[in-house]
C-alpha positions in Angstrom: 23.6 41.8 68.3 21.5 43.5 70.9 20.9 41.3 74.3 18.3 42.1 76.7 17.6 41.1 80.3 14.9 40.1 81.9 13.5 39.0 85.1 11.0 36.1 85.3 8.5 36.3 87.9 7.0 33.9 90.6 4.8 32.1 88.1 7.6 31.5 85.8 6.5 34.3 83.6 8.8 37.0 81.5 7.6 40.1 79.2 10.2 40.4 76.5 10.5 43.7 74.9 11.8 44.3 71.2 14.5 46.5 71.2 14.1 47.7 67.5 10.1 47.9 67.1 8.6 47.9 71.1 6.3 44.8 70.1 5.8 43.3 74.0 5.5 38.9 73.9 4.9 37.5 77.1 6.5 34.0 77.4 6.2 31.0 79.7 10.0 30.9 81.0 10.1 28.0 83.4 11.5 25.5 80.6 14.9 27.7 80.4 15.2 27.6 84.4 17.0 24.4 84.4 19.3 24.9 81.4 20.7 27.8 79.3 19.5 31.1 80.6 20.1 32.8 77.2 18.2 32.3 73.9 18.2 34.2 70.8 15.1 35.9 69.7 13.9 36.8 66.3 11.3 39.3 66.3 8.7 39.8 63.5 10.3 43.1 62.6 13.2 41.0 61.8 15.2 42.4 64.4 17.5 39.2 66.1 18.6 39.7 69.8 19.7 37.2 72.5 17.8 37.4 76.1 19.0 36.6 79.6 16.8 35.2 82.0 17.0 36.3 85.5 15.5 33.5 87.8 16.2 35.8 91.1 13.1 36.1 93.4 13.7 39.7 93.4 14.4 42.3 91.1 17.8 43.5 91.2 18.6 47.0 90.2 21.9 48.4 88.9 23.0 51.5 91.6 25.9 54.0 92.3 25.0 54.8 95.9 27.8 55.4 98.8 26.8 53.9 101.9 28.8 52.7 105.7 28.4 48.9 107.5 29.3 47.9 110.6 29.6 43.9 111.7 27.2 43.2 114.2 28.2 39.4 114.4 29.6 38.1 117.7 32.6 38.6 117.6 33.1 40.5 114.7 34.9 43.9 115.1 34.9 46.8 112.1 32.8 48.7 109.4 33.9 51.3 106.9 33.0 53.0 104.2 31.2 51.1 101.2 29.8 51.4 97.5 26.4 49.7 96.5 26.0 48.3 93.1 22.9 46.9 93.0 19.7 46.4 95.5 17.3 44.3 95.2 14.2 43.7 98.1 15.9 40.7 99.3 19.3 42.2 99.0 22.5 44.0 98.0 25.7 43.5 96.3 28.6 46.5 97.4 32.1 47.1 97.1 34.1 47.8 100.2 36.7 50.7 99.7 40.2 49.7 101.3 41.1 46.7 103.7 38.3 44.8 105.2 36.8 41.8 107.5 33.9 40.8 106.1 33.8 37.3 105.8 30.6 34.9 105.0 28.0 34.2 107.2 28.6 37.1 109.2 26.0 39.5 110.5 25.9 43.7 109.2 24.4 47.0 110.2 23.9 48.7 106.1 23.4 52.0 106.4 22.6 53.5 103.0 20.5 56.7 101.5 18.7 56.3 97.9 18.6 58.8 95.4 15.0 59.5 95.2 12.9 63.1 95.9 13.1 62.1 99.7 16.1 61.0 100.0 15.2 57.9 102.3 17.5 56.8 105.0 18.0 53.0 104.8 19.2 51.4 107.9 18.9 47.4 107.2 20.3 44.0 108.9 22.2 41.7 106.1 23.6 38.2 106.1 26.8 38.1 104.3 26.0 35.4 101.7 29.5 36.1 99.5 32.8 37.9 99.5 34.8 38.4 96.8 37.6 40.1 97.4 36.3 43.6 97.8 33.1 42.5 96.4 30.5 41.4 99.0 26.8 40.3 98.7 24.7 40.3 101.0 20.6 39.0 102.1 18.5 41.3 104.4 17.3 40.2 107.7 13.3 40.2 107.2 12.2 43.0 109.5 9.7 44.8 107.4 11.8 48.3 108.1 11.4 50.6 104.6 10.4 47.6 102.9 7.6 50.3 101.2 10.6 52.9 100.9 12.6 50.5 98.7 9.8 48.9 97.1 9.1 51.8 95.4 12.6 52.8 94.7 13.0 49.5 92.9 10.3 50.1 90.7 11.2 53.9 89.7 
């Protein structure tokens, strides 16, 4: 069975797309928001697949792109190399390569380029929110820096 993702939007809105015909159905989402996040779908093309509902505020797109951090946070001493694997406008979720010190709560400097035409230079505060082993997500500091940049990265 084909599953499908989708992210609902502030009004508690999704567009689900069928992955065998392209019929689009826009559906009220907010009554899967407290329990199960996946449903199965059967499309009038007879087609079944199961959807995932992502509840995040922002869209959250899958990346390969190296990058560097340093920890800003009092205190804190190190950076290195990293790997970002997704990005959202709120965020970003990376892989550190090698031993780290990245711990929750603490404060980085992300340094980053994307992929597009102009190869923008992202240089962004983050709250570490989780660590994972070498798995670390992270929420950008507010500051309105590239915030157009990335924008429309996100939606390319």
């Amino acid at each position: 069975m084909t599953s499908v993702k989708v992210h609902v939007r502030d009004d508690n809105t999704a567009t689900l797309i069928c992955p065998g015909c392209g019929v689009v159905k826009h559906i009220a989402a907010d009554k899967f928001k407290q329990g199960r996040h996946t449903i199965t779908v059967q499309c009038r093309c007879q087609q079944t697949f199961s959807v995932q509902f992502d509840f995040r505020r922002h869209y959250r797109k899958q990346v390969s792109l190296p990058g560097t951090y340093i920890i800003i946070s009092p205190g804190g001493i190190g950076g290195g190399i990293i790997h970002l694997n997704n990005l959202s406008r709120g965020g970003v979720g990376f892989t550190v390569s090698g031993l780290h010190r990245i711990e929750p709560n603490q404060k980085l400097q992300i340094e980053f380029q994307l992929n597009d035409k102009k190869k923008t230079a992202i240089k962004k505060r983050a709250l570490v929110k989780s660590v994972q082993q070498n798995l670390v997500g992270c929420q950008f500091e507010a500051d309105g820096e590239m915030e157009k940049d990335l924008g429309f990265f996100l939606k390319s």
